[in-house]
C-alpha positions in Angstrom: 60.9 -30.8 32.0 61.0 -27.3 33.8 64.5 -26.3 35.3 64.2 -26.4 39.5 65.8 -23.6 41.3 68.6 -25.3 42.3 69.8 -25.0 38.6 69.0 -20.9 38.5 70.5 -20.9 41.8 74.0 -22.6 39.8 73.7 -20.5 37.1 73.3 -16.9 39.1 76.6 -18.0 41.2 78.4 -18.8 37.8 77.2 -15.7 36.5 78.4 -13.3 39.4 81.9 -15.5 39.6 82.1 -14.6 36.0 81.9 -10.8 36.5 84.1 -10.7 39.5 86.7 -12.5 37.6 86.7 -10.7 34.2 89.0 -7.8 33.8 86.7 -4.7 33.7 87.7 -2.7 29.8 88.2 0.9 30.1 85.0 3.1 29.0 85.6 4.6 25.6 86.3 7.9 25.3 83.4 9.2 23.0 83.8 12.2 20.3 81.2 14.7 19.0 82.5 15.3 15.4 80.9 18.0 13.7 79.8 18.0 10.3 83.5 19.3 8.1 85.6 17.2 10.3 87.0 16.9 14.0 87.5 20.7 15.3 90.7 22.6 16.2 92.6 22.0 19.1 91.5 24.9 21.6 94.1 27.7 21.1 93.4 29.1 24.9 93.5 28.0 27.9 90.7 29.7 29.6 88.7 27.8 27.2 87.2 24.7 26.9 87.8 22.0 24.1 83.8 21.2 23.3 83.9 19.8 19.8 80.7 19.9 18.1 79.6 23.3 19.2 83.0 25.1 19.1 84.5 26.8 21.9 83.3 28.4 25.1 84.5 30.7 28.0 84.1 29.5 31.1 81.4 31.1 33.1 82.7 33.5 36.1 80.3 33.5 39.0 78.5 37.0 38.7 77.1 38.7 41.5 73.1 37.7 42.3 70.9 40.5 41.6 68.9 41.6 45.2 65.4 42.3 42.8 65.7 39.0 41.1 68.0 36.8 42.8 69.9 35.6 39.1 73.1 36.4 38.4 73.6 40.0 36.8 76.0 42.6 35.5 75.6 46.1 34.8 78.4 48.1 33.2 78.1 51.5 31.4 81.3 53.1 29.8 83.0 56.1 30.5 81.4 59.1 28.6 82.5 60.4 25.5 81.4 63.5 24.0 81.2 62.8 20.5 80.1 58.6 20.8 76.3 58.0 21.0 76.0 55.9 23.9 73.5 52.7 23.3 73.0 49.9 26.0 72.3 46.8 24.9 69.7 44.5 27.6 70.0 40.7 27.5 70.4 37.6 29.2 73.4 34.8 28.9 74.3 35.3 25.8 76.0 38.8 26.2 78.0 36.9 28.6 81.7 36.8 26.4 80.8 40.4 25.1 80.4 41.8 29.0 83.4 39.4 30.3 85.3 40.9 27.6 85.8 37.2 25.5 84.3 38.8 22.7 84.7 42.5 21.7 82.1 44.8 19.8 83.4 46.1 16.6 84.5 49.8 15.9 83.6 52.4 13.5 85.3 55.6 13.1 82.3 57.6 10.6 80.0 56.6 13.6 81.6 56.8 17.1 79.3 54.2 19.1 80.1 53.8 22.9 78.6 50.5 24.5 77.0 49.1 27.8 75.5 46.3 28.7 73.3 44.8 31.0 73.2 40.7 31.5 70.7 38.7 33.5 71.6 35.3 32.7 68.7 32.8 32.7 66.4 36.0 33.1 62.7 36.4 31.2 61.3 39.1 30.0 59.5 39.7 33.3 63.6 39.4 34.9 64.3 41.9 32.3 62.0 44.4 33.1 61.9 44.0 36.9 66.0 44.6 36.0 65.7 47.9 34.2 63.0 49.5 36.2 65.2 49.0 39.3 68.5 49.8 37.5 70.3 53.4 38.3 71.3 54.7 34.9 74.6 57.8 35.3 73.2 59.1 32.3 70.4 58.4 29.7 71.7 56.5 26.6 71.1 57.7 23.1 69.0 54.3 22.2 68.9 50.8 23.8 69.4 47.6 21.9 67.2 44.5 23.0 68.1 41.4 22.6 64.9 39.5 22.4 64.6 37.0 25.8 65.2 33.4 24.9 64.6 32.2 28.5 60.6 32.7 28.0 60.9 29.2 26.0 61.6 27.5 29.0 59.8 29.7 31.3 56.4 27.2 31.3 54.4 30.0 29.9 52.3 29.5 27.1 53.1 31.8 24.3 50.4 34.6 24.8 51.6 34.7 28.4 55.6 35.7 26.8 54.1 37.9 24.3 52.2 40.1 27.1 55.6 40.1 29.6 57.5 40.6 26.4 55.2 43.6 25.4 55.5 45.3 29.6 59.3 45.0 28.5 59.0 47.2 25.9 56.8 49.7 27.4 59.2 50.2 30.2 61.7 50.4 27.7 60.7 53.4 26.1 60.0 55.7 29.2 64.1 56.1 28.3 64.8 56.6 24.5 64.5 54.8 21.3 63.9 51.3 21.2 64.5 48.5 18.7 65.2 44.7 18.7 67.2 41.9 18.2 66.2 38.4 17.4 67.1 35.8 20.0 69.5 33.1 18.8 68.2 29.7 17.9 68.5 27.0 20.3 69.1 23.4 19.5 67.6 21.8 22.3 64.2 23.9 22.0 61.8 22.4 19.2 62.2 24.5 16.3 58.4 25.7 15.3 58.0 26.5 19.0 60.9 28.9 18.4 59.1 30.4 15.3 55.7 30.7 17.1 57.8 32.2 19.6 59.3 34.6 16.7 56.5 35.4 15.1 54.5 37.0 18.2 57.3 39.3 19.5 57.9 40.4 15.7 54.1 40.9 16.5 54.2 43.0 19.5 56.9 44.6 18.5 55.1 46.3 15.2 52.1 47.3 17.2 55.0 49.4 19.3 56.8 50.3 16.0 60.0 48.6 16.9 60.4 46.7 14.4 62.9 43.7 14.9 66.1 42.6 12.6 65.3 39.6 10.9 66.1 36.0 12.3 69.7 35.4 12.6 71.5 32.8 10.4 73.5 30.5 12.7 75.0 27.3 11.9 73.4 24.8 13.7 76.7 23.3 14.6 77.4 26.4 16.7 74.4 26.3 19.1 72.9 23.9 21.5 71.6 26.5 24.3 74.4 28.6 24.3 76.4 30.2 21.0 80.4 29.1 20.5 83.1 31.9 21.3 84.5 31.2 18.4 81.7 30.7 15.5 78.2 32.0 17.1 79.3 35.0 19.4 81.0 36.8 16.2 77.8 37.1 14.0 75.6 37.9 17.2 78.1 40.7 17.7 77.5 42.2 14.3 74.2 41.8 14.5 73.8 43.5 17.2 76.6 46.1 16.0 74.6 47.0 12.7 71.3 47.1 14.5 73.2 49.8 16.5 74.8 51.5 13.7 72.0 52.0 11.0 69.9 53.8 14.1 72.1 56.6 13.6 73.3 56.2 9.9 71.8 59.2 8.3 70.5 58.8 4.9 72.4 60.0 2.1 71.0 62.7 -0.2 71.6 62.4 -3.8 73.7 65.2 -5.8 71.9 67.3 -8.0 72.4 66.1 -11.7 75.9 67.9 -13.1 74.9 71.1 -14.9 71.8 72.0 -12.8 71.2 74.3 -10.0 68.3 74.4 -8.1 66.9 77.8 -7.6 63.4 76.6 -5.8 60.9 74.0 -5.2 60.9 71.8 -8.5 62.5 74.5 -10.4 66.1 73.7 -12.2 67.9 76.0 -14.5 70.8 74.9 -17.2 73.8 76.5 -15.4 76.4 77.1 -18.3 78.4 80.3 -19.9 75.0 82.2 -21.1 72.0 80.5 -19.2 70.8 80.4 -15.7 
């Protein structure tokens, strides 16, 4: 025999007596491991404790931009006479390299001298509209481009990124030389969208001669859309430093073989006591 609804009526005023009167347990405290172990308590206190994707500045507030309304720095370095001076363009993730969280390394056979400009959460199209406003003291020796990982979430199909990805470029190189850095990898993006994504500014890029480094190799564990102070930002820095460095690393000539002179074009002579 069906119940009536007197008896659901019983049973939803036991049920809600029940609740009020049972202690309420506290909410366990949950804890991203990553693979290795549980990660290192945070040495900093300007830092966050994310475990799982490392460590992580906090963000400073930047100053809106008035051409694109995002957030955006702009720093060039004092000039040096005898550094080449390359500016590296961007979005968030030059953020610990232009707060200073993260330094660029040093070479002392190659004096390089380093500025940077950040829009974070800017495309390419933020990018450009950036630059072509921007009011460079002085032209650099080459710029560095760090290839816009914003267009993934941009809702642009990929041929739409590719053609603001390409205006990029061209404005680019109204100033100097030109070449490119792969974006980071992102966790939260799908992986062969990334790679299509890849494969088309490695594309544009070639038509341009500009030919990008190739794809950098990042733990996982250190991304999810941003990289880790600690694990990501250092091999994005030396990326980023070697792209920089080999664009003025002059190519070694090799010695003439030991008891040879050259005395003209493919003409070589024994060089001893009685012959030359």
């Amino acid at each position: 025999m069906p119940r009536g609804k007197g008896y659901r009526r019983s049973l939803a005023g036991k049920l809600k007596y029940a609740k009020r009167n049972t202690p309420q347990l506290p909410t366990p405290e949950v804890i991203l491991v990553p693979r290795g172990g549980a990660c290192e308590p945070c040495k900093y206190s300007y830092m966050y404790t994310c475990c799982g994707t490392g460590v992580r500045h906090r963000v400073n507030e930047w100053t809106r931009s008035k051409v694109t309304g995002k957030q955006h720095k702009f720093i060039i370095p004092p000039e040096v006479p005898d550094k080449k001076f390359i500016l590296i363009v961007g979005d968030s993730h030059l953020r610990a390299i232009v707060d200073g969280i993260v330094p660029m390394p040093k070479s002392q056979d190659i004096p390089l001298s380093f500025g940077f400009m950040s829009t974070p959460g800017g495309t390419a199209a933020d990018l450009r509209a950036e630059l072509d406003n921007a009011l460079l003291p002085r032209i650099p020796d080459a710029i560095c481009l760090l290839a816009p990982s914003n267009n993934l979430t941009a809702n642009q199909t990929i041929s739409e990124a590719a053609a603001d990805f390409r205006k990029l470029l061209v404005i680019l190189t109204l100033y100097v030389k030109v070449f490119v850095v792969d974006f980071p990898p992102r966790l939260n993006i799908d992986l062969d969208v990334q790679r299509h994504y890849r494969e088309e500014y490695h594309r544009v890029a070639a038509l341009l001669d500009m030919f990008p480094l190739n794809n950098l190799k990042l733990d996982s564990s250190c991304i999810l859309t941003h990289l880790s102070d600690n694990r990501g930002m250092p091999i994005l820095v030396n990326a980023l430093y070697m792209a920089c460095y080999v664009q003025f690393l002059e190519p070694r000539q090799d010695p003439a073989p030991v008891g040879w002179k050259v005395v003209g074009p493919g003409r070589k002579v024994i060089t001893n006591n009685v012959f030359l």
